[in-house]
C-alpha positions as CSV (number, residue, x, y, z in Angstrom):
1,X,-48.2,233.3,21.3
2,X,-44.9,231.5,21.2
3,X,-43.6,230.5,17.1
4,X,-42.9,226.9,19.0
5,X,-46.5,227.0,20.4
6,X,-48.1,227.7,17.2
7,X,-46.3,224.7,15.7
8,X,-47.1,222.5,18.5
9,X,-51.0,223.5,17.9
10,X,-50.6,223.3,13.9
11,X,-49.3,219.9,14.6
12,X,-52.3,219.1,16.9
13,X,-54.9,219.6,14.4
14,X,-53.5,217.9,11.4
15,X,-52.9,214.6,13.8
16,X,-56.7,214.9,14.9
17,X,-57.7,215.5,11.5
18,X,-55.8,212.5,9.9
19,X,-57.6,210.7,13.2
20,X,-60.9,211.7,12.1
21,X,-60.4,210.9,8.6
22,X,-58.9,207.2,9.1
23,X,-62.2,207.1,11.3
24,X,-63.9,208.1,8.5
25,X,-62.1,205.2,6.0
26,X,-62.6,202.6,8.2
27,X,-66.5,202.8,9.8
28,X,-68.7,204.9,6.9
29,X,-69.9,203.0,4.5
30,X,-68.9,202.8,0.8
31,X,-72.0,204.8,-0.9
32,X,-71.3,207.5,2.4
33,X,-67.7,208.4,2.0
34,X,-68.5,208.4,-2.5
35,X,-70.8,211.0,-1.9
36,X,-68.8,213.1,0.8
37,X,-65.5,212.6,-1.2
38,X,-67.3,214.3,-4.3
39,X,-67.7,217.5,-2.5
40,X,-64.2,219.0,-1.5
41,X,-63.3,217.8,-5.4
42,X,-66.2,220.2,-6.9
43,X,-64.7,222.8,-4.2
44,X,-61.2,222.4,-5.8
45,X,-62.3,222.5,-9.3
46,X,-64.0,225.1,-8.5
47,X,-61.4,227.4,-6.7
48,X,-58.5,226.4,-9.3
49,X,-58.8,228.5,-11.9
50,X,-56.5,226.6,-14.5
51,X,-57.5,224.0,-17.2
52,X,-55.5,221.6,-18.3
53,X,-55.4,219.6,-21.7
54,X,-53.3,216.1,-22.1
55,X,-51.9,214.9,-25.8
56,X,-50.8,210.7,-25.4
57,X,-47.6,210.0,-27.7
58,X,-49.8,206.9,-28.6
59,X,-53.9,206.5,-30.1
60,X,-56.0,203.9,-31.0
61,X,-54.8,201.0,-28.0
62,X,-51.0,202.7,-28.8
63,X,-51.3,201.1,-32.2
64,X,-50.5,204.3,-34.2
65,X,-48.3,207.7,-32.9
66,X,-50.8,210.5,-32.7
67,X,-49.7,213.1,-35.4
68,X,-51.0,215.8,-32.8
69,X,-48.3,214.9,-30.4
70,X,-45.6,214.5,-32.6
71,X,-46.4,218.1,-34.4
72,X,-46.3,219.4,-30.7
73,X,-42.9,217.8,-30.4
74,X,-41.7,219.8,-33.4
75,X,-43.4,223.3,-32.1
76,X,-41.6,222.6,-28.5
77,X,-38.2,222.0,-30.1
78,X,-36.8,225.5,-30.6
79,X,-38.7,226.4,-27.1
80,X,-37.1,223.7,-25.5
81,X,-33.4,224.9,-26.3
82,X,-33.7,228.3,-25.1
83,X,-36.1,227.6,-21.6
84,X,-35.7,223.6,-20.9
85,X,-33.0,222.9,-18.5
86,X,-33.2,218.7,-19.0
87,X,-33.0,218.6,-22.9
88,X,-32.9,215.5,-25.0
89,X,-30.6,215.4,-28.4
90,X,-31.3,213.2,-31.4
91,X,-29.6,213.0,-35.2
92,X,-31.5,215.6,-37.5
93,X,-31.8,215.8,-41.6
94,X,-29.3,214.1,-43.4
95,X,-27.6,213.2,-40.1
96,X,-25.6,216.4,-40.2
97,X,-27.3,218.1,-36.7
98,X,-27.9,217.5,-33.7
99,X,-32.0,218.2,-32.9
100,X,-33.0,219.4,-29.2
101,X,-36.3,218.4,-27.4
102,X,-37.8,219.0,-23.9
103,X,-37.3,215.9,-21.5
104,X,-39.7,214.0,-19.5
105,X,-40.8,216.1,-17.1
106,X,-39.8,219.3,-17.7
107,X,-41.7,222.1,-17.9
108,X,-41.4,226.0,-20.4
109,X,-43.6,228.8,-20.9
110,X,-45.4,229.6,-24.2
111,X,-47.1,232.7,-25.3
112,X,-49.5,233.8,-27.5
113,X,-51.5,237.2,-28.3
114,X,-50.4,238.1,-24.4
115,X,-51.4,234.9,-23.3
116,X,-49.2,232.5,-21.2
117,X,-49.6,229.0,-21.3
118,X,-47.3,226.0,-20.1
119,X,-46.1,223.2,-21.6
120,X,-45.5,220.3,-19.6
121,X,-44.0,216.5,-20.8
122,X,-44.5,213.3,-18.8
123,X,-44.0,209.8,-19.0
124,X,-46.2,207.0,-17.2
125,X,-44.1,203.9,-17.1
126,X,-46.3,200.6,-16.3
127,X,-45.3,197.4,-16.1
128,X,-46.2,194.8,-18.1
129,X,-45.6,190.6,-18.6
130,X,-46.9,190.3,-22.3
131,X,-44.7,190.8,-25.3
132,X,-41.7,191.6,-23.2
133,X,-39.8,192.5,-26.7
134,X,-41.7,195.8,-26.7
135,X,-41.0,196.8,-23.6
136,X,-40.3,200.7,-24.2
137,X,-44.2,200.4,-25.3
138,X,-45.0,200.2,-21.7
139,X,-43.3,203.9,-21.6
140,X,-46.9,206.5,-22.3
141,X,-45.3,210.0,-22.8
142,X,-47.5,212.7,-22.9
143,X,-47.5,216.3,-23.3
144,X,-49.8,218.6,-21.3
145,X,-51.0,222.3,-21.1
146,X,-52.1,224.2,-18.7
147,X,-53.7,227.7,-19.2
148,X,-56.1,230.2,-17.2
149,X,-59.7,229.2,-17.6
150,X,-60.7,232.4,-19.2
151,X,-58.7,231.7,-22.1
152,X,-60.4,228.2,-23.2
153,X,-61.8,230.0,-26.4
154,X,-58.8,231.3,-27.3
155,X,-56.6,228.1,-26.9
156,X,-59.4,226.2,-28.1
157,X,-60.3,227.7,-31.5
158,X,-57.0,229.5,-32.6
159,X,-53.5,228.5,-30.4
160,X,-54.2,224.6,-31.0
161,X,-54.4,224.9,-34.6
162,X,-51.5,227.6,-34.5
163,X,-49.4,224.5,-33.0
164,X,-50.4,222.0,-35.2
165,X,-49.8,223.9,-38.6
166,X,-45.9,225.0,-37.1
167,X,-45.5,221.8,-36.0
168,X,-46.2,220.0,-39.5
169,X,-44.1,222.9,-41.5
170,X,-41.4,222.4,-38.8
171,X,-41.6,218.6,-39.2
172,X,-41.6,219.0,-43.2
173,X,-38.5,221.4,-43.1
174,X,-36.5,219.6,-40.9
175,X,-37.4,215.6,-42.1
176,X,-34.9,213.9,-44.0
177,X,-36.2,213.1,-47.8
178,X,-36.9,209.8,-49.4
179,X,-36.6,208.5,-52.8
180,X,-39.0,205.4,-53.1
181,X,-38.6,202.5,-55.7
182,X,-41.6,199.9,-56.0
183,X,-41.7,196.3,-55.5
184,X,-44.8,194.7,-56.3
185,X,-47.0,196.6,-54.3
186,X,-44.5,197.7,-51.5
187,X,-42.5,200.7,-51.4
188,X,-39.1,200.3,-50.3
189,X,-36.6,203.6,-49.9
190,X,-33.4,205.3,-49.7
191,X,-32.4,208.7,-48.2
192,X,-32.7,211.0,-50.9
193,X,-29.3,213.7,-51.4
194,X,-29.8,214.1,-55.1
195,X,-27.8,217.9,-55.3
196,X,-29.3,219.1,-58.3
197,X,-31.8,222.4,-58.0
198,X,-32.6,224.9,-60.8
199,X,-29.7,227.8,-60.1
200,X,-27.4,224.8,-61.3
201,X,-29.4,223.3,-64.3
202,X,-28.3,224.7,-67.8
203,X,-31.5,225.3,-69.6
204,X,-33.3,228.5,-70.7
205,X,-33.4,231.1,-68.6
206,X,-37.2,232.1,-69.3
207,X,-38.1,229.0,-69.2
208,X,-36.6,227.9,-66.0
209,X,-38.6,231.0,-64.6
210,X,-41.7,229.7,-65.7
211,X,-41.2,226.6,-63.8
212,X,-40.1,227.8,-60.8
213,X,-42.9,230.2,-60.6
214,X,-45.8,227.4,-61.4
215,X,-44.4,224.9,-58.9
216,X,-44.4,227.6,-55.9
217,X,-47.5,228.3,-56.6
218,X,-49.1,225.1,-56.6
219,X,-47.7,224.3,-53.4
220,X,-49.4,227.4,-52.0
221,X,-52.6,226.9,-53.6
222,X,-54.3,224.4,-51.5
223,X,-57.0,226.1,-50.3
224,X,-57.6,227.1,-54.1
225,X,-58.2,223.8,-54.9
226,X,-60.1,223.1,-52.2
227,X,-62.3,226.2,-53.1
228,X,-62.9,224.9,-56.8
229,X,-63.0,221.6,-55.7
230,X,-60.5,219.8,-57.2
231,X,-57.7,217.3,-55.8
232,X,-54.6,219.0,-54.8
233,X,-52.2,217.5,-57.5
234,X,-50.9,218.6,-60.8
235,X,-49.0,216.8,-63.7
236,X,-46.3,217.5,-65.5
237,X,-45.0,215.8,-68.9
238,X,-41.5,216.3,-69.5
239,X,-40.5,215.3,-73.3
240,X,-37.4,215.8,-75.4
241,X,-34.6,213.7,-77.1
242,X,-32.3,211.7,-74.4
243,X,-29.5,213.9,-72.6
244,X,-32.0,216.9,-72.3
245,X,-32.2,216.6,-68.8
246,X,-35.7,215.1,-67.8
247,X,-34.6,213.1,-64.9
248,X,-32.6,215.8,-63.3
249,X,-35.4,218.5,-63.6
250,X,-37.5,216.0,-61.2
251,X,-34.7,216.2,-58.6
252,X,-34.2,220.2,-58.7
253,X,-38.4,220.1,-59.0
254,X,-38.1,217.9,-55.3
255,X,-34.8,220.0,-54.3
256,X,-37.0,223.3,-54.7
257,X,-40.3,222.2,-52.7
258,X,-38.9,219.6,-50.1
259,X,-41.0,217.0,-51.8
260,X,-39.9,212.9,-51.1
261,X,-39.7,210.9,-54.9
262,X,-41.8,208.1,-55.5
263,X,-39.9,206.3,-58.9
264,X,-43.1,203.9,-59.8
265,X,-41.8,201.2,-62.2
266,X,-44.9,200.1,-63.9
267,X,-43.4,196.8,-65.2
268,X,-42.9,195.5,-61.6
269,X,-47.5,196.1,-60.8
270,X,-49.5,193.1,-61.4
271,X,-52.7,194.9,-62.2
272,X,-54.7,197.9,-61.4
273,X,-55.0,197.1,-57.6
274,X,-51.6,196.8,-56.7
275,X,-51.4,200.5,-58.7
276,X,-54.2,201.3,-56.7
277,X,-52.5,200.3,-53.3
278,X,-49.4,201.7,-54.5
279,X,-51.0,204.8,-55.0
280,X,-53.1,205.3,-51.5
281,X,-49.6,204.6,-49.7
282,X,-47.5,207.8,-50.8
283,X,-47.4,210.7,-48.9
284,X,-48.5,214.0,-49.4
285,X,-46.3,216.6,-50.3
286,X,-44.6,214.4,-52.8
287,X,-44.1,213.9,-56.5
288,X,-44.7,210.1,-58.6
289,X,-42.7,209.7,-61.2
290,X,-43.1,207.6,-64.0
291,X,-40.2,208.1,-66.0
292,X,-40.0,206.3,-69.8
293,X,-44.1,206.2,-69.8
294,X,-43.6,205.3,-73.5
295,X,-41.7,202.3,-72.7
296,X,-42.9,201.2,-69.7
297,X,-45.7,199.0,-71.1
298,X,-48.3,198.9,-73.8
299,X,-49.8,202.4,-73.3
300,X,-49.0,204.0,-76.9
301,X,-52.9,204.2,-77.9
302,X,-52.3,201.8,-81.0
303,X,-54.5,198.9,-80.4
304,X,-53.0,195.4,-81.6
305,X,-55.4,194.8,-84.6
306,X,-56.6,191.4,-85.9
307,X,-53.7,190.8,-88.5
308,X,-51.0,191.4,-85.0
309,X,-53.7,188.8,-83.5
310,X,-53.3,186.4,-86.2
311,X,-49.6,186.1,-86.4
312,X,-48.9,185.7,-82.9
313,X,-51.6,182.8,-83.1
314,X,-49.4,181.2,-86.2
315,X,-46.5,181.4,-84.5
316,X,-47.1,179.8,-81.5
317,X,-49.0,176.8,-83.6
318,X,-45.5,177.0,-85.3
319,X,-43.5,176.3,-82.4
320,X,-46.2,173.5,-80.8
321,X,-45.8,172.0,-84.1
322,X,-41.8,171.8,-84.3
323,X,-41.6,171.0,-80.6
324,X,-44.3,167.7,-81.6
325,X,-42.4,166.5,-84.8
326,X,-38.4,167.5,-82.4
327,X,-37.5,169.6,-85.4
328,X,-34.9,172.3,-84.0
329,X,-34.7,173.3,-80.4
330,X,-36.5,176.5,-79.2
331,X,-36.3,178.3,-76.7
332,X,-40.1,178.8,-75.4
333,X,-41.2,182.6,-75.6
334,X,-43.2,184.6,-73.1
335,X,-45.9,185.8,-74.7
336,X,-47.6,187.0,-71.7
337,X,-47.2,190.3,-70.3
338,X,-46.0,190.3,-66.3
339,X,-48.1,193.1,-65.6
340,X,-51.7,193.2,-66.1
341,X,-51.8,197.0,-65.6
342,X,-54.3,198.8,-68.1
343,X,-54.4,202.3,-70.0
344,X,-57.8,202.6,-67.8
345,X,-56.5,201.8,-65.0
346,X,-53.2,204.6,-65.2
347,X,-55.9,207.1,-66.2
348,X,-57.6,206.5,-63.1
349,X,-54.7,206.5,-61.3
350,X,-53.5,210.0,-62.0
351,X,-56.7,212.0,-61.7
352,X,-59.5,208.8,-61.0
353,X,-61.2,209.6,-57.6
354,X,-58.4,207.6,-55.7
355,X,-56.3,210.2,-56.7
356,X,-57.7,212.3,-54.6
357,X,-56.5,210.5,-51.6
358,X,-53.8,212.9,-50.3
359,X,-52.7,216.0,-51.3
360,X,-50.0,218.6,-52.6
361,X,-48.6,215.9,-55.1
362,X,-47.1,216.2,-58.4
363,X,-47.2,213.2,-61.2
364,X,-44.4,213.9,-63.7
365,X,-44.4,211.4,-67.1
366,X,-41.1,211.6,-68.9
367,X,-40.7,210.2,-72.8
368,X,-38.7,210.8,-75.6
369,X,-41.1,210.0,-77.8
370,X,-44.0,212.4,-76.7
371,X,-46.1,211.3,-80.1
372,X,-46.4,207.8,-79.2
373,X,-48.4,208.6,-76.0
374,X,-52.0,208.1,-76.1
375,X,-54.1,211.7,-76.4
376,X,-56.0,211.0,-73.4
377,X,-53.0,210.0,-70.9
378,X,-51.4,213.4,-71.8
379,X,-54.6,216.2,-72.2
380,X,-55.3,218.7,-69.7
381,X,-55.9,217.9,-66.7
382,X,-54.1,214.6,-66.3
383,X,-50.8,216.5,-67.7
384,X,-51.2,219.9,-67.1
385,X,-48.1,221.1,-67.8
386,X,-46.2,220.4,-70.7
387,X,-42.9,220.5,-70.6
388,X,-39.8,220.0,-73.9
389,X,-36.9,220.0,-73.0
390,X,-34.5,220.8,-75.7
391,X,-31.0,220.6,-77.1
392,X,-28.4,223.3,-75.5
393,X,-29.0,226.9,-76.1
394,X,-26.5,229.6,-75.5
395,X,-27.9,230.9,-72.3
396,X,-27.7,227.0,-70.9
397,X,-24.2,226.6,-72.1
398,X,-23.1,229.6,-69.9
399,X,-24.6,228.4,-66.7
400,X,-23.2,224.9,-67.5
401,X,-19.3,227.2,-68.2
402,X,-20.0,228.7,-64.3
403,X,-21.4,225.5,-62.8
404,X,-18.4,223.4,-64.2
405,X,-15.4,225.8,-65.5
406,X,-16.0,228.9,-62.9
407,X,-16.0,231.3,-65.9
408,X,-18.3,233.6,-66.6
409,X,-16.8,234.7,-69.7
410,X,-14.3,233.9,-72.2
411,X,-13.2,234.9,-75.9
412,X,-14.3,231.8,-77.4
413,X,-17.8,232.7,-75.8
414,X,-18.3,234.1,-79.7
415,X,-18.0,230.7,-81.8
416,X,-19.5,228.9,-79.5
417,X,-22.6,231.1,-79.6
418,X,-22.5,230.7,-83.4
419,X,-21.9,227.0,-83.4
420,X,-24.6,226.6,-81.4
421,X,-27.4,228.2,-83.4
422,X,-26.2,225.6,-86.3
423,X,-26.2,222.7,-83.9
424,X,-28.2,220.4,-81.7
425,X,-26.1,219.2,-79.0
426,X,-27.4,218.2,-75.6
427,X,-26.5,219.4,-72.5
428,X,-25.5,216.4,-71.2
429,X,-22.6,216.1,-74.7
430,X,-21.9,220.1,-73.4
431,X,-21.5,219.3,-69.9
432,X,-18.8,216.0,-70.5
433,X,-16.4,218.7,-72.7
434,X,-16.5,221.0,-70.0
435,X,-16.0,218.3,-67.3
436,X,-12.4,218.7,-66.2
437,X,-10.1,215.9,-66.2
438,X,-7.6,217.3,-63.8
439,X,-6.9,219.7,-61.3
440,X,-4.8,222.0,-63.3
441,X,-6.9,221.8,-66.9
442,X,-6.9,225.5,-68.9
443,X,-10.6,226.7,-69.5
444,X,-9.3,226.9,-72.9
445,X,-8.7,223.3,-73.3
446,X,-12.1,222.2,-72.4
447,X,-13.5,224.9,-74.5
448,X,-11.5,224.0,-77.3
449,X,-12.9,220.6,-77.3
450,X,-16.3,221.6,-77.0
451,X,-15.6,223.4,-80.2
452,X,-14.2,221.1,-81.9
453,X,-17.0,218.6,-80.8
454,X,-19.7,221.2,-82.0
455,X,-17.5,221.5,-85.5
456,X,-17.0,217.8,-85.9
457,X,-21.0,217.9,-85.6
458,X,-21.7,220.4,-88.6
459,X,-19.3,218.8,-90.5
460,X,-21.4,215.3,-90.1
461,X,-24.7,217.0,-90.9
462,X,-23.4,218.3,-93.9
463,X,-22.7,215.4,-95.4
464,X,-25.7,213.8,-94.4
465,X,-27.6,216.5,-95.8
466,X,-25.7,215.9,-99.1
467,X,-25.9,212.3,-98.9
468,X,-30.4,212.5,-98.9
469,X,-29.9,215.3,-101.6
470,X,-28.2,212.8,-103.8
471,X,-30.7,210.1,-102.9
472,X,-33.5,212.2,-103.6
């Protein structure tokens, strides 16, 4: 037979069929052609041996992005720059790169244990009349898989969960971090480039080891807590005279783990339940700080006793009475706190069972005055770590001579080591005499003044200590 003859025939019997079948549309009944149409489908499914799984950018009536898409998004990201031939570019962390994902409808290859699997992204766009202001919410993109049928167990129980986990560490790693304030009960934020981390903070070197090593591993330990069945959070009290370096600790603490700031300003909660709101909106994998807890409202532990009662009582009679009889001119007081927040109410906060909303968080207290804090806001187990930060040691002053100088070492190393065994100085005072105040300043210089700031010093100790000898 002729190739043109077998064409012609080919081309006979799809016309009659498509005649048969428009036949078929028009005179069998509705129920009929249901039941008919059913059967080639079962055939199909039956024959094709793939299986294919679809993940909507949108859940819940497109209310809410589905964290399952968007952690596939991250996974498909490095994929998509090395097989993707339609890429799509957005601004990454700290708006410094340029981030690469697969475009609608495009298409790569995935494999896993000597598995392949595809990846596939789409986009249904329907139109809509209502709420025309949100009309790229008419765009449903979607990401689908297909994979051989004799795999489902395998992409069911362990490659799903294998993207999901690399997509959230991806997502974590590559997000840009947030330092939150509080207003009222709403958080409001910046982008958070705080460059402080602990190979640049002057403190002990032992010490600084100590830290490092408990933060790592609490952020590893969450199936630990799980285990013992406790919420995945641990606090930290950082104490020590002004200048010690509390606040920047908490940055190199977030620099080291990748952890967004949440800077709670107790003074600015009505009561417990906005504390309580405040608390179930922060993320996980994040650290609350509350930094002067000793001034940041009445939690000290001393209870205001009947005589602190009494006087307040006289003196606002006192002031009713000279604002009747127009003696003097006043200015009206006010003698009620703005925040209603409670001693309870923190207590539950930090380790209540609200706090176990989330996880993988840190709550980090700072004072200056660690005595004045009540016993039970700062035992174990609500402040598990304690933490004093003290005046400058040797070993800090050298790191802060690298950091700032670029000197590792210097002949006046010597007195400065001796001076500061006799003196407290904090590293804060260290760090301004070794700031330099030009382009061409001498290490010597600055050392110099730093010695002559640390002699100064003795010299004014002495004589105080002569001064309470004589008064004694």
């Amino acid at each position: 037979m002729k190739q043109g003859d077998m064409f012609t025939q080919i081309g006979s019997i799809i016309a009659s069929l498509m005649f048969i079948w428009a036949i078929f549309q028009q005179y069998f009944p509705y129920q009929i052609r249901n039941q008919i149409e059913k059967y080639p489908q079962r055939l199909v499914t039956f024959i094709y041996p793939y299986i294919q799984i679809t993940f909507h950018e949108f859940t819940g009536e497109r209310l809410m992005r589905s964290e399952a898409y968007s952690s596939i998004e991250n996974f498909l990201s490095s994929k998509a720059s090395t097989q993707a031939k339609k890429l799509k570019g957005d601004i990454g962390k700290n708006n410094q790169s340029l981030v690469l994902s697969m475009d609608d409808r495009e298409e790569i290859c995935d494999e896993f244990n000597g598995v392949k699997l595809w990846w596939a992204s789409g986009k249904n766009v329907t139109k809509s009349q209502t709420f025309p202001i949100h009309a790229n919410m008419d765009e449903k993109r979607y990401y689908k898989l297909t994979f051989h049928k004799h795999n489902r167990d395998l992409v069911l129980g362990t490659y799903l969960n294998y993207v999901l986990k690399e997509g959230k560490e991806i997502k974590i790693k590559n997000r840009q971090r947030k330092l939150y304030t509080n207003s009222g009960s709403y958080w409001s934020h910046v982008v958070f480039e705080h460059p402080s981390t602990f190979e640049t903070l002057g403190m002990d070197l032992e010490k600084k080891k100590m830290i490092i090593d408990d933060l790592i591993t609490f952020s590893k330990s969450g199936e630990f807590y799980s285990r013992i069945g406790r919420a995945w959070k641990r606090g930290y009290l950082l104490y020590g005279p002004p200048g010690t370096g509390k606040s920047t600790m908490i940055a190199c603490m977030a620099n080291l783990l990748g952890y967004d700031i949440y800077d709670l300003e107790l003074t600015n909660v009505k009561d417990n339940n906005e504390l309580r709101k405040l608390l179930i909106e922060t993320s996980s994998k994040s650290i609350i700080v509350i930094e002067d807890i000793d001034c940041s409202l009445d939690l000290t532990g001393q209870r205001r006793n009947k005589k602190n009662k009494e006087e307040k009582k006289n003196e606002v009679n006192d002031f009713s009475m000279q604002k009747k009889s127009g003696i003097g001119i006043m200015e009206e007081r006010d003698v009620k706190n703005n925040s209603n927040v409670t001693l309870s109410g923190l207590l539950n906060f930090i380790d209540g069972l609200w706090s176990a909303c989330g996880g993988e968080r840190l709550i980090v207290f700072t004072t200056n005055y660690v005595e004045k804090l009540d016993p039970a806001l700062v035992r174990k187990g609500r402040m598990d770590k304690h933490i004093e930060l003290t005046y400058c040691g040797f070993e800090a002053f050298k790191l802060l001579a690298k950091n700032y100088l670029n000197v590792e070492s210097h002949y006046l190393f010597g007195e400065i080591c001796e001076l500061l065994k006799e003196i407290e100085i904090t590293p804060a005072d260290v760090a301004e005499h070794l700031m330099p105040k030009n382009d061409f300043g001498d290490v010597e210089v600055y050392l110099k003044s730093l010695i002559r700031a640390l002699e100064l010093a003795k010299e004014e100790a002495r004589v105080k200590l002569e001064e309470d000898a004589k008064n004694c």
